[in-house]
VOGU-3710 file (C-alpha; in Angstrom, 3 decimals, decimal comma):
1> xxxxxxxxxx> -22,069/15,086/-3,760  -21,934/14,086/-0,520  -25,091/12,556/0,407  -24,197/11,895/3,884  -23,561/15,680/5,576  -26,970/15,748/3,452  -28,187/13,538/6,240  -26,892/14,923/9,375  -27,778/18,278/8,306  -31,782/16,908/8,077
11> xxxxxxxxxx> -31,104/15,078/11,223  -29,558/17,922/13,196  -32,793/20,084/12,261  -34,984/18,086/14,316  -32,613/16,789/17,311  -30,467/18,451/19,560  -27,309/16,787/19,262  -24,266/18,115/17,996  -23,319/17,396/14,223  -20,415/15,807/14,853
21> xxxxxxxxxx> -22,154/12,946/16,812  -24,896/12,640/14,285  -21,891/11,718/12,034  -20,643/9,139/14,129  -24,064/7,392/14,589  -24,898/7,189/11,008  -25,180/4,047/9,596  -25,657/1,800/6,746  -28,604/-0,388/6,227  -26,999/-4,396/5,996
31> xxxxxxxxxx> -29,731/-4,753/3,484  -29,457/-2,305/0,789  -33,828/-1,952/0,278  -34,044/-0,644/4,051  -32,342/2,722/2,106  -28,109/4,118/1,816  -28,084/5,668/5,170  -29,558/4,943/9,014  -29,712/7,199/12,301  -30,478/5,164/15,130
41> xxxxxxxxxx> -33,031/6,727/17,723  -31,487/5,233/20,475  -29,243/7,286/21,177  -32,363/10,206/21,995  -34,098/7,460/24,062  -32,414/8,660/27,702  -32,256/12,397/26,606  -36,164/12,750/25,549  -37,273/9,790/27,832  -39,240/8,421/24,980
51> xxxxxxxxxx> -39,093/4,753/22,865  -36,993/5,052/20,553  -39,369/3,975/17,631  -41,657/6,876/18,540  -38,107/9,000/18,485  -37,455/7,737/14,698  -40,924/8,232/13,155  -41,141/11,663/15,189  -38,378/12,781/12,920  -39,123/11,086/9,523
61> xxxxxxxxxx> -42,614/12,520/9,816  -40,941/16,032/9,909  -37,984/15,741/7,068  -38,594/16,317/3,248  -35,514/16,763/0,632  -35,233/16,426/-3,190  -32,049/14,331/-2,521  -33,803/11,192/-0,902  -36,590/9,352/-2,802  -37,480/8,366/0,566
71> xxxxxxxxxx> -37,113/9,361/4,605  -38,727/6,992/6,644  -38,801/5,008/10,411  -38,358/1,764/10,270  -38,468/0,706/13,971  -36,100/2,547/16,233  -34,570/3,770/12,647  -34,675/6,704/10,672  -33,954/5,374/6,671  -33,124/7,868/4,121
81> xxxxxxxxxx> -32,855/6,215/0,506  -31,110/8,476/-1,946  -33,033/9,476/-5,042  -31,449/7,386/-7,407  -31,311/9,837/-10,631  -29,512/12,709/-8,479  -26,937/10,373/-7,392  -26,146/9,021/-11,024  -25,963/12,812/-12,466  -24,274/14,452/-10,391
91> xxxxxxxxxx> -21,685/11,707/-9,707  -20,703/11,267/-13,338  -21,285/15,104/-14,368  -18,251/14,802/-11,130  -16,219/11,635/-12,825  -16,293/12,611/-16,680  -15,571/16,375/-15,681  -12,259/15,236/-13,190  -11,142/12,677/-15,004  -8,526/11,408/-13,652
101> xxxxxxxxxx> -8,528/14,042/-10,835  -11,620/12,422/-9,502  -10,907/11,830/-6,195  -7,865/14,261/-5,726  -7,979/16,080/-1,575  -6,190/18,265/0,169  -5,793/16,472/3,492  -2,670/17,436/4,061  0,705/18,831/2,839  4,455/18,873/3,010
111> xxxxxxxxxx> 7,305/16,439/3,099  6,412/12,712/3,761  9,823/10,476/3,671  8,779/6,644/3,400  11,214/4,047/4,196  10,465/1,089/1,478  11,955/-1,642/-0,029  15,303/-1,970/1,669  16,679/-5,285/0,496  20,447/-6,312/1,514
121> xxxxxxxxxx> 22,856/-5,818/-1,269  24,850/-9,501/-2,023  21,192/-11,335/-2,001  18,388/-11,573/-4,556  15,172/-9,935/-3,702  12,924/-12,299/-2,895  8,667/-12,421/-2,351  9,500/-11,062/1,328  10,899/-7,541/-0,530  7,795/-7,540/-2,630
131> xxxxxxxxxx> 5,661/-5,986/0,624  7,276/-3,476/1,204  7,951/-2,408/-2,139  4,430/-2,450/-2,740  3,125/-1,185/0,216  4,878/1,536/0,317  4,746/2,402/-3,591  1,007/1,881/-3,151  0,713/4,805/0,021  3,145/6,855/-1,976
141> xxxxxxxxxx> 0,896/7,130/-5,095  -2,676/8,039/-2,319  -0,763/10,094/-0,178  0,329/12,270/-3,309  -3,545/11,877/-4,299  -4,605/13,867/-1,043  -1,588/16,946/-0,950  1,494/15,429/0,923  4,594/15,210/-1,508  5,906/11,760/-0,534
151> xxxxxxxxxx> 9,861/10,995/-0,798  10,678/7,347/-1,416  13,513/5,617/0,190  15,160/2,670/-0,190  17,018/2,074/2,716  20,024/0,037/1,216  21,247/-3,038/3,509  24,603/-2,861/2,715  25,801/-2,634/6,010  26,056/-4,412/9,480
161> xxxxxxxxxx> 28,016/-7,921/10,583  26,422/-9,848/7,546  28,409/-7,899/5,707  31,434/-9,100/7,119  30,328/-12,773/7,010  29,890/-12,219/3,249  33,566/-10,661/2,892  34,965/-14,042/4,878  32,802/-16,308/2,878  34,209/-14,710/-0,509
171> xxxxxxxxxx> 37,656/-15,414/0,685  37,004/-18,875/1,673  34,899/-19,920/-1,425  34,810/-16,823/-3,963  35,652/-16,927/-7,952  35,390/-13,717/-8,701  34,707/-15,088/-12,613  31,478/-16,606/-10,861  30,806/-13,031/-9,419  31,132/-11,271/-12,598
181> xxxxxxxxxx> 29,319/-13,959/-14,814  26,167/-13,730/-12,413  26,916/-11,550/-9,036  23,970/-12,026/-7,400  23,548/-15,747/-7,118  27,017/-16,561/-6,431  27,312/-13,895/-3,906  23,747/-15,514/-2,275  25,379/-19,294/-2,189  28,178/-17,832/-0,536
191> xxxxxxxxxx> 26,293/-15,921/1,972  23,902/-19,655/2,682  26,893/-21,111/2,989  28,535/-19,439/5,239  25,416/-20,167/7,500  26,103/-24,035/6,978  29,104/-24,128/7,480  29,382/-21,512/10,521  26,698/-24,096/12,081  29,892/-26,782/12,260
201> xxxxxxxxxx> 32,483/-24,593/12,785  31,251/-21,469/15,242  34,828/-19,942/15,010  33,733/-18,741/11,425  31,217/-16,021/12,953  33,880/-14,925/15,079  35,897/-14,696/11,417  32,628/-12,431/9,931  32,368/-9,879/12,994  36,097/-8,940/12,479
211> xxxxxxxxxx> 35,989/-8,210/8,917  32,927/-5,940/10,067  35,169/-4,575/12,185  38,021/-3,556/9,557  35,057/-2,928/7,067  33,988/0,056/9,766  37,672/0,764/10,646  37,989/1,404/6,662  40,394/-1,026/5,372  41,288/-1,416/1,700
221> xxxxxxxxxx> 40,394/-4,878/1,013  36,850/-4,776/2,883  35,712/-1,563/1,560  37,029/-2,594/-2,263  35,273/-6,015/-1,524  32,092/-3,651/0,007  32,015/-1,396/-2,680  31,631/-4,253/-5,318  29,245/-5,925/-3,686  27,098/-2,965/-3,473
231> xxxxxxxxxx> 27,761/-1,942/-7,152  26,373/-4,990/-8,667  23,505/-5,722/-6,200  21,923/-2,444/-7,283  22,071/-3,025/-10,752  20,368/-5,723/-10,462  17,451/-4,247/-8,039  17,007/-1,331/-10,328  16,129/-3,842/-13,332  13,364/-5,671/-11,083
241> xxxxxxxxxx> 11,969/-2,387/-10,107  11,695/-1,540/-13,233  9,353/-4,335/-14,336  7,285/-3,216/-10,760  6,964/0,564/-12,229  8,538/1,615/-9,064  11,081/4,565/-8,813  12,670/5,676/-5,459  14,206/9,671/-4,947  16,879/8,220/-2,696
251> xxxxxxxxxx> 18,689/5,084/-2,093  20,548/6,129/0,814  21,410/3,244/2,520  22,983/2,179/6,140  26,031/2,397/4,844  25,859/6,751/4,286  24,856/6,846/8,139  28,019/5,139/9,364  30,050/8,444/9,959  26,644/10,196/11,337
261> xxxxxxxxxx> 26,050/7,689/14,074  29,082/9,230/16,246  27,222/12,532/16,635  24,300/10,910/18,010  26,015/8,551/20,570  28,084/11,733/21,532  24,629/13,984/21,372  22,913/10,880/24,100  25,849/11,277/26,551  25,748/15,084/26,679
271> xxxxxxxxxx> 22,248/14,456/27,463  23,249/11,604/29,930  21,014/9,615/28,852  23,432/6,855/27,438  25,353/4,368/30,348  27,173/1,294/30,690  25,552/-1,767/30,997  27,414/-5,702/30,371  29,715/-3,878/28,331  27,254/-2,515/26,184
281> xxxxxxxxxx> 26,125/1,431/25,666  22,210/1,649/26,251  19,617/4,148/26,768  16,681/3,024/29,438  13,080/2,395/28,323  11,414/2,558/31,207  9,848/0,190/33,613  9,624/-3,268/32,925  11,237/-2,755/29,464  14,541/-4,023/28,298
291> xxxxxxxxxx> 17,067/-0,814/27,584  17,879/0,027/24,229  21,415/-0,877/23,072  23,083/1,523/21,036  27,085/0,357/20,758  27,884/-2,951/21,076  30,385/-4,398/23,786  32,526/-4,821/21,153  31,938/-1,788/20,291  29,969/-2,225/17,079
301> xxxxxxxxxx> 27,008/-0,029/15,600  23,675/-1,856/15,150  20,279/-1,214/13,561  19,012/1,436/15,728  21,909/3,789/15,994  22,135/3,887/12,138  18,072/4,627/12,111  18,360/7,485/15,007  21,336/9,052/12,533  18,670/8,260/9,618
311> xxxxxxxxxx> 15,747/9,774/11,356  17,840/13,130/12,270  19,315/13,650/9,233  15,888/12,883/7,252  13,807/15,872/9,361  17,162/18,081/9,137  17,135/17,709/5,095  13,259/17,501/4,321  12,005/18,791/7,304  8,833/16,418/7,183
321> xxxxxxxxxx> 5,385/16,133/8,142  5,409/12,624/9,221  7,810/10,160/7,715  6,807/6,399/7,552  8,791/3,149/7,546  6,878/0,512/5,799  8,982/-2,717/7,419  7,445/-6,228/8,629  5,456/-6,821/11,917  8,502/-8,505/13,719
331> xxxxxxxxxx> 10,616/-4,902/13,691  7,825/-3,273/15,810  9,761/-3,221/18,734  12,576/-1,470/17,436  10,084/1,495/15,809  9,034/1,979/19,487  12,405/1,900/20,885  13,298/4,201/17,970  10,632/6,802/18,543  11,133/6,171/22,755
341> xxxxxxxxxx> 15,247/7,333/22,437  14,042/10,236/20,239  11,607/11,621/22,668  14,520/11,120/25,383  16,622/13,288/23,180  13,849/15,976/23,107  12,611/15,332/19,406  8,670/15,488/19,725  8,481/15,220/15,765  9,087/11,351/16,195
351> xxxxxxxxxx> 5,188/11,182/17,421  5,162/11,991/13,703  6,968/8,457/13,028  4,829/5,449/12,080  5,749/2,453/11,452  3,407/0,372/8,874  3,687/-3,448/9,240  2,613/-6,015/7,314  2,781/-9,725/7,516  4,471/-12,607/5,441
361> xxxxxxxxxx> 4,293/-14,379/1,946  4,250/-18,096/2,675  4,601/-21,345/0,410  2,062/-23,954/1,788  2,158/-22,270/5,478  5,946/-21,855/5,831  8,056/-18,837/6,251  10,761/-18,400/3,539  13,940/-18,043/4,746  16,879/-16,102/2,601
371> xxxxxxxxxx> 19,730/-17,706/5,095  19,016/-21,149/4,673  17,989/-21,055/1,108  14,527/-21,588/1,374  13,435/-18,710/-0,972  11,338/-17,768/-3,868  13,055/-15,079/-5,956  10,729/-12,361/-6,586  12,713/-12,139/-10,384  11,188/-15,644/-11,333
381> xxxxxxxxxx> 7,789/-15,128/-9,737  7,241/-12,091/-12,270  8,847/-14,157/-14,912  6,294/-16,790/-14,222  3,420/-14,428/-13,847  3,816/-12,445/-17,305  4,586/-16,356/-19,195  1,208/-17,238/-17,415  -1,047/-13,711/-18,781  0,678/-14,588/-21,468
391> xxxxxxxxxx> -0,868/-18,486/-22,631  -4,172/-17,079/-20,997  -4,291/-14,198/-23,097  -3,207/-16,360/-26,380  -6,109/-18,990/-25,814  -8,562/-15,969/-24,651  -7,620/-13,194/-27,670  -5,010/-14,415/-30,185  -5,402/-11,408/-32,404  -4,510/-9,187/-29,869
401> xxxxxxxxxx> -2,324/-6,216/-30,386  0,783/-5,801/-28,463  0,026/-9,050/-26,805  3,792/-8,686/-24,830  3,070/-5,574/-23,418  -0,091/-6,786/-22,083  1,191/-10,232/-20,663  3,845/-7,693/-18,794  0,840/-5,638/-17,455  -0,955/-8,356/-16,347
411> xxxxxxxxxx> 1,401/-10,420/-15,296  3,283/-8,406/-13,021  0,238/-6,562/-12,446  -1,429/-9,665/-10,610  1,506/-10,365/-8,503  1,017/-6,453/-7,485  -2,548/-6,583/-6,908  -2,727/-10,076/-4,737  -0,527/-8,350/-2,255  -2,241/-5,416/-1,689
421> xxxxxxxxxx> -5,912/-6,846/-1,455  -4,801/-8,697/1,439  -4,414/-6,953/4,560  -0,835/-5,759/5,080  -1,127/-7,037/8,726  -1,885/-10,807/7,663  0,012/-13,583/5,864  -1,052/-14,735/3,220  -0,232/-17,663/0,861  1,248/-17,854/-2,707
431> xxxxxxxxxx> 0,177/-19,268/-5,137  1,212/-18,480/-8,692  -1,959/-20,229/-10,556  -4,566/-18,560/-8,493  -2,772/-14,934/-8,762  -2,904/-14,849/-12,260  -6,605/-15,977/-12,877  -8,843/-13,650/-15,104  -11,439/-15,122/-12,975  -12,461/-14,368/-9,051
441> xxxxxxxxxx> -11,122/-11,776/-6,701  -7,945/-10,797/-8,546  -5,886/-8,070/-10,818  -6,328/-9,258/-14,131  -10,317/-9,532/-13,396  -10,410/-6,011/-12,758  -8,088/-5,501/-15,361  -10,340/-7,160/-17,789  -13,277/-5,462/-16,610  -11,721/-2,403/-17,271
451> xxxxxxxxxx> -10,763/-3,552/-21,085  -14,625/-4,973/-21,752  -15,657/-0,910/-20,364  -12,980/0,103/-23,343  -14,455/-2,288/-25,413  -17,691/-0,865/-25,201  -16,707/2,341/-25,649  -14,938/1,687/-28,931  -17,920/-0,150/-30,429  -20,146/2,346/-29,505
461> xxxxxxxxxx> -17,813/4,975/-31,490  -18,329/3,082/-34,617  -21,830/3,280/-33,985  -21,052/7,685/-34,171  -22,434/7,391/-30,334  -20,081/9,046/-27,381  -20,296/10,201/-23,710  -22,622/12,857/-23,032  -23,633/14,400/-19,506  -26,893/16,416/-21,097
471> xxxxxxxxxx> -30,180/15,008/-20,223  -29,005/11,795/-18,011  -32,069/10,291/-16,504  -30,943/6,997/-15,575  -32,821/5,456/-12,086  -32,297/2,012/-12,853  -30,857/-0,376/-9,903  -27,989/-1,677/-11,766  -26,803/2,367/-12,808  -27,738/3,077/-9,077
481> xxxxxxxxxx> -25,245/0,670/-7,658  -22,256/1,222/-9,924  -23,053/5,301/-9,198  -22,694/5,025/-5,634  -19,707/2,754/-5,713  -17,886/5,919/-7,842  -19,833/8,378/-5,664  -17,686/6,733/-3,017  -13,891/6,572/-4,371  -13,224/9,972/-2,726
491> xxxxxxxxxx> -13,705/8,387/1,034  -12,026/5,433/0,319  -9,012/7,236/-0,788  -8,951/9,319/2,251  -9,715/6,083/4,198  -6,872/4,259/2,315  -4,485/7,355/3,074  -5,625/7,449/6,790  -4,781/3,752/7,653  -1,617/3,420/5,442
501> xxxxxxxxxx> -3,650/0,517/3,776  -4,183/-0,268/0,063  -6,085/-3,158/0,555  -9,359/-0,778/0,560  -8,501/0,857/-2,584  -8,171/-3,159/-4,204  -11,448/-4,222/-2,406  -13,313/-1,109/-3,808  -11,924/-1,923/-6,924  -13,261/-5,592/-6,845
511> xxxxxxxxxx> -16,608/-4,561/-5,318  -17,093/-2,111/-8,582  -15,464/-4,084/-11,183  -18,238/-6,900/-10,108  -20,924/-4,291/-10,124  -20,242/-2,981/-13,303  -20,249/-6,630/-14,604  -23,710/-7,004/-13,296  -24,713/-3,640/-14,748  -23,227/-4,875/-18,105
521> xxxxxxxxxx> -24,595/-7,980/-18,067  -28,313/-6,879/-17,200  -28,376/-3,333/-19,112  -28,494/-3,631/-22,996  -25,875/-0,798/-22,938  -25,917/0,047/-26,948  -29,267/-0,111/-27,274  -29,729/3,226/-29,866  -32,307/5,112/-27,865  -32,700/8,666/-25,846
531> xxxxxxxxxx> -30,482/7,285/-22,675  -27,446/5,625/-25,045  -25,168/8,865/-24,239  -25,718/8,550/-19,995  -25,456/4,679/-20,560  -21,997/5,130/-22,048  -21,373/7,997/-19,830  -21,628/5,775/-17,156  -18,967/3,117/-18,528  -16,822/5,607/-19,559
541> xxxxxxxxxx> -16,884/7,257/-15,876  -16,267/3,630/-14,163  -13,095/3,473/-16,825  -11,686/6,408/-15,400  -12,123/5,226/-11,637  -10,926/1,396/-12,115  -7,905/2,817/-14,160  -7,307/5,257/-11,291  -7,716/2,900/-8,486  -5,168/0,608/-10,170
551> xxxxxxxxxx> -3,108/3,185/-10,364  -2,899/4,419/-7,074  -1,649/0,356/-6,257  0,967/0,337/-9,198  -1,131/-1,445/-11,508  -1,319/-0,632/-15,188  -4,955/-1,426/-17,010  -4,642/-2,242/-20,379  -7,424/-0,887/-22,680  -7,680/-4,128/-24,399
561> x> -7,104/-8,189/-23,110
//
């Protein structure tokens, strides 16, 4: 139920302001005893030339409702605290008969492409690929929750001049027994160092753009060379998304845009809005902005000719909604000279184009770097993480069943989850120890709170008690607060969905995983008396909604730990 149109509706009976800006003045009392919702009076002051306190009790003195236990002024406020029974009925009667479907909107429909992932093919994926993976797995999994039909894309790099650096350094210092043995690494200690090396010796960059240039021109050795690379690279990525639980419906990379970029240089100069400049082919921003470069005075593609070729062909095949391109904060230039060129072109759908950014993993403050070597493979991190669930989970449950399965869960589920609560738009630090704690503001404590709501559930099944939604008439504060936290997993989904940010579906579910610990820890839950069946309705309910909010951020929740 939704308590708070229950409010404007009372307030809008007594004031003469539109409903919509009753909605947008609601508040919520800081201190949880002044009531669930506030309408501030000041906004009445100028338009009834009266004090605003008079304004408020005015009001409360006129509104009754059998939803709120109590509608009163306190100062220039009008507090409405909901009756606390109501809530905790209908909310669970809601949870327990939607299951998993709790939560489920239509705020939208049709095709939503989002560009995730992307590593470059020849290197190992590294923390800095975890973001985006995540991220955009994560907004995937709510937008599907609200209508849209989201279409995951990993953008391959497995083209562009590196590529060409990585063909010379193979011929300089390649063993192609090294490559098959273990592709990935030798390819990546090529690749650094070329870097080294091309620091002495600046004729070997020179080396790297021409074997870009053959690669583009299509000859033998560089595409065989290409093709290998690419081959082996995403074999490798497929394993390590398969211990993240994330699946992609394309991995068109740079790579299939190379013979659609032509149509779209030729497309900007029938349009004349393509000219020379330095050698160069660019299209102008605008004042004060730097032009766009499309071709290269050397005649070369780059970045944002294969994305304008991407962009077309994505809205020709799936003729989208909005697309999204989940890629770190330093890119947002190009997304704006992206969507700027294709409004030039007469494309209004790119105002349907966002770009979500997020910021970087660090190791004690410092950036990683892939091209000098200063990296932490994402494939040892998870490693790490499930060996870590695993020792806690020996010393904490021994006799556990399928104790494996659960260190992988929780493991890689921790790694998952200490991404996401941050938010996307900050850095953040890593550290391995914290991540995986059972303790504190982290996956495998809402994990385990989860499990101990299983728990309960089982041992009150031995006792021949269950679930039941007939005569709940729990008021209780603790009930109360882990009610309205479910009561309110509908608008943070929506919220979630409308910022393109998972970190408030991982905050909610820290904020009820700790209320339900309270609740559990003040409430004698198995107690065999008249309320047993709404007691265990209630844990059951807060199962469903923890197990669906990890869900939503690619988190599995065991039922036991």
């Amino acid at each position: 139920m939704d308590f708070k149109s229950k409010v404007v509706d009372l307030v809008a009976s007594q004031v003469d302001l539109p409903k919509e800006k009753i909605n947008q003045l609601i508040e919520r009392p800081k201190n949880e005893k002044m009531g669930d919702y506030a309408f501030p009076a000041f906004a009445l002051a100028k338009i009834v030339h009266k004090n605003p306190v008079e304004i408020a009790t005015s009001i409360a003195a006129n509104l009754k409702s059998a939803d709120f236990s109590t509608i009163q002024a306190v100062g220039p406020y009008v507090n409405f605290a909901i009756n606390h029974e109501k809530l905790i009925t209908q909310t669970l009667q809601e949870v327990l008969a939607q299951k998993e479907h709790y939560g489920d909107q239509k705020l939208g429909e049709g095709n939503v492409p989002i560009d995730m992932s992307s590593p470059n093919i020849a290197k190992p994926m590294s923390m800095g690929h975890l973001r985006s993976t995540v991220i955009g797995n994560s907004i995937a999994e709510t937008l599907k929750k609200v209508g849209y039909n989201p279409i995951k894309i990993n953008h391959l790099g497995d083209y562009g001049t590196q590529f060409g650096k990585l063909i010379s350094a193979y011929k300089h210092w390649g063993v192609e027994e090294d490559v098959k043995k273990d592709p990935i690494m030798s390819l990546f200690k090529y690749y650094v160092k070329f870097h080294e090396e091309a620091e002495k010796n600046p004729e070997l960059d020179d080396e790297g753009r021409s074997w870009f240039k053959k690669l583009e021109a299509g000859d033998q050795e560089a595409v065989e060379l290409w093709q290998w690379f690419r081959e082996v690279s995403l074999a490798d990525f497929k394993r390590i998304y398969q211990e993240l639980g994330v699946t992609f419906d394309s991995y068109k990379g740079e790579a299939f845009f190379n013979d659609k970029m032509q149509p779209v240089i030729d497309e900007l100069k029938q349009k004349k809005l393509l000219h020379e400049s330095q050698g160069a082919q660019v299209v102008d921003m605008g004042k004060d902005e730097n032009p766009a470069m499309i071709v290269k005075s050397d005649g070369t593609s780059i970045y944002l000719t294969r994305d304008l070729a991407a962009a077309i062909y994505r809205m020709n095949t799936y003729h989208f909604v909005k697309m999204i391109y989940v890629v770190g904060n330093e890119q947002s230039h190009h997304f704006v000279e992206l969507k700027t060129v294709l409004k030039k072109m007469g494309y209004d759908w790119a105002d349907e184009i966002y770009h979500v950014p997020f910021g970087l993993i660090t190791q004690n403050g410092k950036k990683l770097s892939t091209r000098k070597g200063n990296v932490i493979f994402l494939d040892q991190v998870l490693q790490d993480a499930v060996s870590l669930a695993g020792k806690q989970i020996e010393q904490k449950n021994p006799d556990l069943a399928h104790k494996e399965q659960v260190a992988h869960d929780v493991g890689v589920g921790a790694v998952v989850f200490h991404d996401l609560k941050n938010e996307r738009t900050e850095n953040f630090d890593f550290d391995l120890e914290e991540v995986v704690r059972f303790e504190g503001d982290t996956g495998p404590y809402v994990q385990y709170t989860n499990a101990r709501a299983q728990s309960v559930l089982r041992k009150a099944a031995k006792l021949g008690q269950k679930p039941n939604l007939n005569n709940i008439a729990l008021n209780d504060d603790w009930s109360f607060a882990v009610a309205k936290a479910l009561a309110d997993f509908p608008r943070i989904i929506a919220r979630s969905c409308d910022k393109f940010e998972p970190s408030v579906i991982a905050k909610y579910s820290l904020d009820l995983a700790k209320k339900f610990n309270k609740y559990y820890a003040n409430v004698k839950i198995l107690t065999d008396d008249q309320q047993i069946s709404a007691r265990l309705a209630l844990v059951q309910a807060t199962s469903i909604v923890l197990t669906e909010a990890l869900r939503l951020l690619g988190v599995n929740a065991p039922k036991e730990m």
